[in-house]
C-alpha positions in Angstrom: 129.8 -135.6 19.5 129.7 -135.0 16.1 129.3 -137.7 13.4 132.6 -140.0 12.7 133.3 -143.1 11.5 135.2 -145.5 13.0 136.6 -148.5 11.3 137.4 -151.7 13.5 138.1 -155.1 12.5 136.4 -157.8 13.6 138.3 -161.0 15.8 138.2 -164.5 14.8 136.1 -165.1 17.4 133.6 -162.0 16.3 134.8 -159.6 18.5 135.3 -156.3 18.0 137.0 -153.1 20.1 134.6 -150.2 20.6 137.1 -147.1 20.8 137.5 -145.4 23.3 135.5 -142.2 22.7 132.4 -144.1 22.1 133.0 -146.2 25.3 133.6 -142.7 27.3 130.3 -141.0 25.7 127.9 -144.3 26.1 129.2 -145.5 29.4 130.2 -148.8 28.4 132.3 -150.1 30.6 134.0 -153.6 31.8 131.4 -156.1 32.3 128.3 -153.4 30.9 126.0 -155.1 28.6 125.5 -153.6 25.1 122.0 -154.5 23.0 122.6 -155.5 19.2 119.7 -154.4 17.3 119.5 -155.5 13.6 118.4 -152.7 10.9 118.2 -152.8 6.8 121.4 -150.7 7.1 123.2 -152.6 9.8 124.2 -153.2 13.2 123.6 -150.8 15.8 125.4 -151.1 19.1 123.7 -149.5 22.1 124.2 -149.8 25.8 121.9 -152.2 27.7 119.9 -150.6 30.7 121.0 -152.5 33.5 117.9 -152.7 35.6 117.4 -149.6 38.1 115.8 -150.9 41.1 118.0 -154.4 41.6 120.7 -152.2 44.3 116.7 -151.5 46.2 116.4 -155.2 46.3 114.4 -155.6 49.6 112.8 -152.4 49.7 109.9 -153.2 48.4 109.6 -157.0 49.1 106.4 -158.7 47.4 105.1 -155.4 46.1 106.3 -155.9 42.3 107.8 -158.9 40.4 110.4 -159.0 38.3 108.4 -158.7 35.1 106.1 -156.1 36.5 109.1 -153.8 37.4 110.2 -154.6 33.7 106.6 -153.7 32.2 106.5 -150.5 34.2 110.2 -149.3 32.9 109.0 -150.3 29.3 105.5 -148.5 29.7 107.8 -145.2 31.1 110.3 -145.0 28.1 107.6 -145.1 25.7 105.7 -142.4 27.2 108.7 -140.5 27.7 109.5 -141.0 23.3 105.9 -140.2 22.6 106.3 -137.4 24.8 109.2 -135.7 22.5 
């Protein structure tokens, strides 16, 4: 995609519509969770990883908690960033 600029406006409440193209390229859909990270520029809008392994619920019962699971996925991305 290249680089555009959309303009919104923003709802009493504080919502705003992310168009459709950026919904379809980011796979935010109904119900998806988004992460809003502050910057010195802005706002920056990115899709929230939902986490992986909670459809293996079960599967491997007692072997990992929650946070463990979450301090493995962390430990992988940033390998996989330093990697690049």
């Amino acid at each position: 995609m290249s680089r555009r600029i959309f303009d919104v406006k923003v709802a009493k409440k504080g919502q705003i519509v992310i168009p459709k193209p950026l919904r379809e390229r980011f796979r935010i859909r109904e119900d998806s969770r988004v992460t809003l990270v502050a910057t010195e520029e802005g706002v920056v809008i990115r899709p929230s990883l939902q986490r992986p392994w909670s459809g293996l619920r079960g599967l491997l019962k007692g072997a990992f908690t929650v946070e463990e699971l979450d301090r493995l996925l962390e430990e992988a991305k940033r390998s996989l960033l330093e990697a690049k």
